[in-house]
C-alpha positions, 0 to 999 in steps of 0.5 A: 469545516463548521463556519467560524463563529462571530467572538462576543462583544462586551455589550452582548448582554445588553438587551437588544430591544432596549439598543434599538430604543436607545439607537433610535432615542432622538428620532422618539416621542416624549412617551417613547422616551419615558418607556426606554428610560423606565426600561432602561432604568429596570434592567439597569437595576439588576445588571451586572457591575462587573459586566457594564464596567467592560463595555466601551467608553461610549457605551459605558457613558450612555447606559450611565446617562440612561440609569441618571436618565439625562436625556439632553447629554445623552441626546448629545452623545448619540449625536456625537455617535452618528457624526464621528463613530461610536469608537472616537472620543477625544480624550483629557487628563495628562495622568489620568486620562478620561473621556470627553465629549464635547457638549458633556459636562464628563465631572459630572460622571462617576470616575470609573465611568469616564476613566479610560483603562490602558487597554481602550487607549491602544497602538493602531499601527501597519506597515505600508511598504517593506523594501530593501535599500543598501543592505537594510531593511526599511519599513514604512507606516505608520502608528497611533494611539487610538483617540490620540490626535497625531496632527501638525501641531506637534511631532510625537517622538517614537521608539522602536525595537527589536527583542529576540524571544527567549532572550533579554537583547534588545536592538534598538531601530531607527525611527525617522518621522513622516507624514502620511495621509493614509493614517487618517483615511484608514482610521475611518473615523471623522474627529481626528487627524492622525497625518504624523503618524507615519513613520520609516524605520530601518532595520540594519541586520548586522546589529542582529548577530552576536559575538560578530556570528550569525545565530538563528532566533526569531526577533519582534519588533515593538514601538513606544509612543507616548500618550496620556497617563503612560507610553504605550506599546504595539507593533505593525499589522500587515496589510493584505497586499504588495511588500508589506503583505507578504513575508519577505527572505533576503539573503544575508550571508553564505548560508544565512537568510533573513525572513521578515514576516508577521505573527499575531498582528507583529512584525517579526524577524527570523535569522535562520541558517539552513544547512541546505538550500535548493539552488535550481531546477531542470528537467532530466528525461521524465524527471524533476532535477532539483539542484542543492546548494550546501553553504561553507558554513558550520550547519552546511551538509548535505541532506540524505533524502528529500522527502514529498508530501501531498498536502491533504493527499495520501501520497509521499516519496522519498528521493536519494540526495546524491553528489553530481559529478557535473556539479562544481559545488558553486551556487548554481550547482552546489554538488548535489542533486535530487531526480523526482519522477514527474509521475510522482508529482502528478497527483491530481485525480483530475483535470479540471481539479485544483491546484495540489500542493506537495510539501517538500522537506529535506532529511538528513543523517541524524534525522533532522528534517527541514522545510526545503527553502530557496536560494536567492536567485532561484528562477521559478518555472513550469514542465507541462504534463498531460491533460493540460496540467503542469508541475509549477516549481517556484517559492513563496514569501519565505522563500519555502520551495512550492511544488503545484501540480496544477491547470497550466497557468499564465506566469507574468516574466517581463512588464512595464508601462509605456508612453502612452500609458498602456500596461504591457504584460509578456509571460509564458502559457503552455495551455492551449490559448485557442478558445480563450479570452482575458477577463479583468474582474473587479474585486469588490463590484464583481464588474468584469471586461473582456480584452484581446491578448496574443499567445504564440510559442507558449507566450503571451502579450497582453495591452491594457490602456486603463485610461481608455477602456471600451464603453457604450458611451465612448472610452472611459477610466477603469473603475477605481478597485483591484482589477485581477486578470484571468484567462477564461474560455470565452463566452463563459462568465462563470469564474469556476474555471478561471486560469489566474495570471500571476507574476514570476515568484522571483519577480515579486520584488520589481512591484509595485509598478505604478503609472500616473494617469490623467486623473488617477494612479494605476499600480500593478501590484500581487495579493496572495504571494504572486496573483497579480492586479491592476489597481486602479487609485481613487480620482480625488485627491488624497487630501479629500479622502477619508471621513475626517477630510469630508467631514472638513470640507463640509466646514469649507462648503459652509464657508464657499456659501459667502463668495458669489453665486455663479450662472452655473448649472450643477447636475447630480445624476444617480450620485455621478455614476452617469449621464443621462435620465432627466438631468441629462435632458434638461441639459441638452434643452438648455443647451438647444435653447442657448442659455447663457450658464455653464454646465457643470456635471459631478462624477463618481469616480469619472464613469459618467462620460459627459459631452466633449467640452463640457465641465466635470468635478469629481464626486466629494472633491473640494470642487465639488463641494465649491460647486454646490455652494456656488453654483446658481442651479442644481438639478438632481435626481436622487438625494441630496444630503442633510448638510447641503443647504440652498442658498437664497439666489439658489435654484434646486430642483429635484427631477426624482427617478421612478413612479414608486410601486414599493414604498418609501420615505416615512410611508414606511414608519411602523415597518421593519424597513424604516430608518426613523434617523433618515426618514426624519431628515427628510423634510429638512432636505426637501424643502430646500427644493424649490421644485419637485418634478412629479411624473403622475397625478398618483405620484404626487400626493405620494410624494407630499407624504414620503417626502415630507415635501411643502414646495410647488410639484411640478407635474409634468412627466419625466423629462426622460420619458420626453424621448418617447413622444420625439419625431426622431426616436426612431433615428435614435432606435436605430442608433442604438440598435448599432452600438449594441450590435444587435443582430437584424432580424431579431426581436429584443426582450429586456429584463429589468430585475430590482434589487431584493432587501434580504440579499445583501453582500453583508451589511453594507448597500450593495445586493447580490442579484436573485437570479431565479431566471433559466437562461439556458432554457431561455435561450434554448427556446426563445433563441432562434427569435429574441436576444435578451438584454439583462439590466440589472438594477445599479445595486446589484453585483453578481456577474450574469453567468452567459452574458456575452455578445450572444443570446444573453446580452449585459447591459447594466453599463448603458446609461441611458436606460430609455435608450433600451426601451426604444430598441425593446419588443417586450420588458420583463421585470418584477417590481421594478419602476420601469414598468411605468416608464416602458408603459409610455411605448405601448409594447407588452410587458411580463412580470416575473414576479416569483417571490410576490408574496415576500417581497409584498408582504415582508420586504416592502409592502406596494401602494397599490394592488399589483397583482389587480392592476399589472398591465400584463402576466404576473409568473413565477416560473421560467416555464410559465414565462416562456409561455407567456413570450410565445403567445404574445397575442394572447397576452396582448388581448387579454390585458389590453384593458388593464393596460389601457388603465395602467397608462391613464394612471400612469403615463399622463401627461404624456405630450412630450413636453415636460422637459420643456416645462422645467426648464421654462420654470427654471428660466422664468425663476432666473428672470424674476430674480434679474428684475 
């Protein structure tokens, strides 16, 4: 199937050349700015009306600013653009409603211009929850009208109903108000609250029928809510998970089902009366029993045949219904039964194939055929066949009876949370469990942990404590994300094979099943009918959440800047995600020499684990946002955002993280990579540092110009690189080589791959790892002498296929990643800047370096000849690098000048001492503003 082509946009026509200039307007020259505006002024001239009238508000009042070439208000409105998104405007005129922008005089615009059509003023609205409460369907959500603020100030009423198609009946629906913050977050948009949108509805099924009888017929549901100029229509979209995600049956009545569900972003619901239904399932001999129920109703009879179909296959069968003389026609029996040889259901061609579906329809006398549905109370199951295959009986959302013939599964039946907050899981498993782990993968970060699991007469147990999992630094949260669980054969870390854990089809309803941790709720919950997965909730607080809420306690922190300064140190170390590099380092010099502050560190979703004791405040918390506004010292060593000011009794000092071999910052202006909106922050941003740690005399005047950076550098070294130059970096070696496990007698290669530019997981900052590394052949002739730890670059996702506690070890998760120098014979890495710090250790180093000339050329460009200078081999090939480890001698020997060089350059000063001289600054600028 071809891929699905991107739909067209109004602005498409829009020359993107001139979008650019326009995108980058504020960050232009007087002359770069008279050009768009020519330019803008000359397509303008020629554009068709018709099509500029299409395009979005916004857009529209920008290219009119352009024609009229207003360059302050359209400064203005790119601004407003960047702080809220392009899609929010706040909106006036209680008849006529049209755009406004703060700062922008809109009366100043043609009318058609700033009017806003019915269409830009839309319903966004989604259900959250859909559950059955006596008797009645009771939907949760919520509802807005885009750009309609939906605040406390006022309670907007709703309307809701429901209108069977083909008719004029309408039933109204209870609508009752409800707060609901999700409403906001969701919205992803920074200028409005829309907290009063949610809303619960209850929908009472018996108002459905007519004339006191059911009748089938299919009834969607719609919701009024006012805005400016006229009451606008919608309905609910679903979301893509748990009740509200799936469609839903309920039995109503003998014969009656009611099947909620959603068409084209509407909720809807059937009535629908089957004249037959399958009751249950056993097995008989080599045969599939299926067991029909025939409802005491007007349509109840009993089908003829039941008829198979492989689903994108070639077979189909037909099967006699028949009475069953065993039967008492009751609900579990229904007097009729239809045998299917368990033959006829094996259709995989093999093994290992996928799953195969078998659509199952029953016929009957007069030729009518129906889709098979499932009788409430119907219990899923599974009968093993040969080839580790089995046929899964079991149904789906509307209740249609499925027919798989498939991998023998794991099928959760019996789940609950105990005390102690472990997540207990029973179900059955007919495979062979020999050979097998429990992977839990992370649905976005592609993160994966291994966990122990019992199986004994086809059934399993599984423990999860999500509080307290594994890690190198000690027990630490489950990452926030959905978590699905798979059996995999253990030491493969290729998902190709995974055997996914679902739950028991008549079980769906008993979910969400949620427990509130120390810090965060855990919620197991399905996607895709029955496939299960630990949700792991967010740390902050809902009411911190969301681009308006961080947008509101950015004022907040503006205000936290008047109460007084605290002796308090705040660490930022890679954005929270550890505890380590040279924040962590002045930390632990502060702490040996007793100074009287306390210690404050941010984390990102709890994953830095911190010392015992010691003070943590969630990343974009309102204690965060406290602590950066109050506290006397900050050290960090990544950015910091525009909107972060130092206050005069505050101390910032900036560590950094690397000796930069690509370059960065405004070294990249007149390149493809430049953001001249961010480059031109950075001034503003590092002047609020009152020292900048440099590691090298070529790093600093680098330093100056990327950064834009007019403060006092201090040109120490790294604090990190200090642990290189301690009398006990041997203990430290040792300890480390133990919580690795790493086997004696074995020497240690690590790989350090940076991430690449062009290989993103689509637009967003996460990139996908390049790996052009044979690791087969590695292991196959470097096996018997090395194990390789791979750490790849915190950006990067894919999983390391073969990474286990064998040959090939994965190591992104140790934080301290200088810990891993020590334990390491040889680094081999590409244009990563841990070459410059494995420098400080005197060992070889390979440079794996397959796309030079793209990366040099295309993506980055150096600052320096690479290729000239490297302290090792440059190959570009697993063969070449093999060989390069086999003769390290040589290596040695060969690049022992070069490498002399590189550490001159590179490596001073190099006395172990820089730690110690930051935190003599910081003391000595703490002591001046005592006196």
């Amino acid at each position: 199937m071809a891929p699905k082509k991107p739909a067209k946009k109004p602005e498409d026509f829009l020359p993107a050349e001139l979008r650019r200039s326009m995108h980058w307007l504020p960050e232009s020259s007087a002359e770069e700015r008279e050009a768009f505006f020519d330019e803008a002024g000359a397509f303008l001239a020629t554009a068709d009306p018709r099509k500029l009238a299409k395009l979005p508000p916004l857009m529209r009042v920008k290219w009119q600013l352009a024609r009229e070439r207003r360059l302050a208000d359209l400064l203005t409105v790119l601004a407003h653009e960047r702080e809220y998104r392009a899609s929010s405007f706040s909106v006036t005129g209680r008849l006529r409603p049209r755009l406004a922008i703060p700062g922008l005089d809109s009366g100043s615009l043609p009318a058609d211009v700033v009017r806003l059509r019915q269409a830009e003023l839309p319903v966004k609205g989604k259900a959250t929850e859909a559950r059955w409460q006596d008797g009645k369907l009771v939907v949760t959500g919520y509802a807005y009208v885009q750009n309609v603020p939906a605040d406390g100030r006022a309670r907007l009423p709703r309307l809701g109903w429901l209108r069977q198609q083909g008719a004029r009946r309408r039933v109204p629906v209870r609508v009752r108000p409800r707060t609901d913050l999700r409403a906001t977050r969701d919205s992803g948009q920074a200028l409005h609250a829309y907290d009063e949108a949610g809303f619960e509805l209850t929908v009472d099924p018996a108002k459905l029928r007519t004339g006191g009888r059911w009748q089938a017929g299919v009834w969607q549901l719609t919701l009024a809510l006012p805005s400016p100029g006229v009451v606008r229509l919608g309905s609910l979209d679903r979301t893509d998970i748990g009740s509200a995600g799936h469609s839903q049956a309920r039995q109503l009545a003998d014969g009656v089902r009611l099947v909620a569900g959603f068409s084209d972003e509407r909720l809807q619901l059937t009535v629908d009366t089957p004249a037959a239904e399958i009751a249950g399932h056993e097995r008989v001999g080599d045969a599939l029993r299926l067991r029909l129920h025939v409802p005491a109703t007007p349509r109840g009879r009993a089908p003829e045949r039941l008829l198979l179909a492989h689903k994108g296959g070639a077979f189909t069968g037909a099967y006699a219904v028949v009475a069953n003389g065993d039967a008492d026609g009751d609900a579990e029996g229904g007097g009729h039964v239809a045998d299917v040889p368990l033959a006829d259901l094996t259709v995989a061609e093999a093994a290992d194939a996928p799953t195969q579906d078998l659509i199952a329809t029953l016929e009957f006398a007069d030729g009518e055929t129906r889709r098979a549905t499932v009788r409430e109370g119907f219990a899923p199951g599974q009968y093993p066949v040969a080839e580790g295959r089995e046929i899964a009986v079991t149904t789906d959302g509307p209740g249609l009876l499925k027919l798989h013939d498939r991998v023998r599964q794991a099928v959760v039946d019996e789940l609950r949370w105990t005390e102690a907050g472990e997540l207990e899981l029973r179900g059955a498993y007919t495979g062979d469990p020999q050979g097998l782990e429990l992977v839990l993968r992370h649905g976005k970060y592609m993160e994966e942990k291994t966990l122990p699991f019992t199986c004994d007469d086809g059934r399993f147990t599984l423990v999860i404590a999500p509080d307290r999992m594994d890690s190198y630094d000690g027990p630490q949260e489950l990452r926030e994300g959905r978590w699905y669980l798979s059996f995999r054969p253990e030491g493969e870390a290729d998902k190709g094979g995974d055997v996914p854990v679902k739950i028991r089809g008549d079980l769906v309803d008993t979910l969400p099943l949620t427990h509130r941790g120390a810090h965060r709720a855990y919620t197991v919950e399905r996607r895709f009918f029955d496939r299960i997965f630990l949700a792991a909730g967010s740390p902050l607080r809902e009411e911190d959440r969301g681009k308006y809420r961080q947008r509101r306690l950015r004022e907040l922190y503006v205000r936290d800047r008047e109460k007084p300064l605290r002796d308090v140190v705040f660490y930022n170390c890679y954005h929270g995600r550890q505890f380590s590099d040279s924040p962590r380092a002045i930390y632990e010099e502060l702490v040996r020499r007793g100074a009287d502050v306390e210690h404050v560190w941010g984390t990102s979703d709890r994953q830095a684990v911190v010392p015992e004791g010691m003070r943590t405040v969630e990343w974009k918390s309102a204690e965060w946002h406290e602590a950066l506004a109050t506290s006397r010292f900050l050290v960090t060593n990544v950015m910091i955002s525009s909107w972060i000011k130092r206050r005069d009794d505050q101390l910032f000092v900036q560590t950094w993280h690397g000796t930069p071999l690509k370059k960065m910052g405004a070294d990249l202006l007149g390149t493809s990579k430049a953001n001249p909106a961010y480059i031109a922050t950075l001034p503003g941003r590092f002047e609020q540092f009152a020292y900048l740690v440099s590691p090298n005399a070529f790093t600093t005047p680098i330093m100056r110009s990327a950064f834009g950076f007019p403060n006092e550098i201090l040109e120490t070294g790294y604090p990190r690189n200090d642990v290189f130059y301690r009398e006990d970096r041997e203990e430290i070696a040792a300890r480390v080589r133990k919580t690795l496990r790493l086997p004696e007698g074995k020497k240690v290669l690590l790989y350090t791959p940076t991430w690449r530019d062009d290989q993103r997981f689509g637009a967003g900052k996460k990139f996908k790892l390049d790996l052009q590394l044979d690791l087969a052949a590695f292991e196959r002739e470097l096996g018997d002498e090395y194990v390789l730890l791979f750490r790849k670059h915190p950006k990067m996702l894919n999983n390391i296929t073969g990474a286990r506690d064998g040959f090939v070890r994965d190591v992104a998760a140790y934080a301290e990643i200088s810990d891993l120098y020590l334990v390491s014979d040889v680094l081999i890495t590409d244009y990563s800047s841990s070459m410059f710090d494995f420098a400080h250790t005197g060992r070889p180093m390979v440079f794996f370096t397959y796309d030079l000339e793209h990366y040099r050329d295309t993506l980055r460009g150096f600052y320096f000849d690479f290729t000239g200078t490297s302290p090792g081999p440059l190959v570009k090939t697993t063969e070449e690098l093999i060989d390069s480890l086999r003769n390290l001698e040589t290596v040695e020997k060969e690049y022992a000048d070069r490498y002399a060089a590189f550490v001159e350059k590179f490596c001073e000063p190099a006395d172990g001492r820089a730690t110690a001289q930051v935190v003599d600054k910081m003391l000595q600028w703490a002591a001046a503003r005592r006196r």
